[in-house]
C-alpha positions in Angstrom: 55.1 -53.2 -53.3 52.3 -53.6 -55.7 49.0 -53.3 -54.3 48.0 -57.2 -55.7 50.7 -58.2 -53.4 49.5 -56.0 -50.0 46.7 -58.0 -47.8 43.6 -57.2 -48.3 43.3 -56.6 -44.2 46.2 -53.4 -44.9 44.7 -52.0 -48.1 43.1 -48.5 -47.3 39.3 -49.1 -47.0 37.2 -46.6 -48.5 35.4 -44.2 -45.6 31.8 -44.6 -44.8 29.3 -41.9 -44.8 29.1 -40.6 -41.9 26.1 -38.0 -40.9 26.8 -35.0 -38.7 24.6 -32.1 -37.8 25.0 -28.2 -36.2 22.2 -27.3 -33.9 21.9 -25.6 -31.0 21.8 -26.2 -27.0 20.6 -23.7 -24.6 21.5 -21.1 -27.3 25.0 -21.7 -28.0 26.0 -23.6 -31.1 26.3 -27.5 -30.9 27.8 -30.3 -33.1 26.5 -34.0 -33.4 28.4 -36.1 -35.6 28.6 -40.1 -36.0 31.8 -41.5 -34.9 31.0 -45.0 -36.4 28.3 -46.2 -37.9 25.6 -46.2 -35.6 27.2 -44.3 -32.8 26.7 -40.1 -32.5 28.5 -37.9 -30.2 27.0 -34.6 -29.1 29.3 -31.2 -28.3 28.4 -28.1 -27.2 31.0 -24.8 -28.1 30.8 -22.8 -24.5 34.5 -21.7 -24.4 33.2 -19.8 -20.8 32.8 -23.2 -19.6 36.1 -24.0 -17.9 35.6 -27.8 -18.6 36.0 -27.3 -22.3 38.7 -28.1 -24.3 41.7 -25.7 -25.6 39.2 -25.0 -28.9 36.0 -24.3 -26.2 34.6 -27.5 -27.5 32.7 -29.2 -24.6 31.1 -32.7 -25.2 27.8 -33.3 -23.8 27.8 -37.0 -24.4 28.4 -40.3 -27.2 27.4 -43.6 -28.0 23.5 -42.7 -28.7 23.0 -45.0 -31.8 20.3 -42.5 -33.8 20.8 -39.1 -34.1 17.1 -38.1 -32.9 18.3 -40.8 -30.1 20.9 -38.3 -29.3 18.9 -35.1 -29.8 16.5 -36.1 -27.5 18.9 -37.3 -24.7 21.5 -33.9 -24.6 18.3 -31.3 -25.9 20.1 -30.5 -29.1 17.8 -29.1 -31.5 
């Protein structure tokens, strides 16, 4: 089908810019990206940790809309 002829609502929308930044958190590496705009999740990688995930990947929290909101709520620097 040509594209004129798909909805606009199905045509693939180009992705936004999304920030992310590596830090750390009480000395082991950490990971904040932004999900959506204006919404930042925080993980931690602490495979010890036996709530991590399969990839030791443990998230510390989401939703903060800034990053330095974010930051200042988990202690990522």
């Amino acid at each position: 089908m040509p594209s004129e002829n798909v909805p606009t609502s199905v045509r693939a929308q180009p992705a936004a810019d999304l920030g992310s930044y590596y830090g750390t958190y009480r000395g082991k590496a950490a990971y904040a990206r932004e999900t959506s705009a204006g919404s930042w999740q925080v993980k931690v990688h602490d495979p010890t940790n036996r709530l991590a995930g399969h990839d030791g990947w443990l998230m510390l929290g989401t939703g903060w809309p800034t990053l330095p909101d974010a930051c200042e709520a988990t202690g990522l620097s």
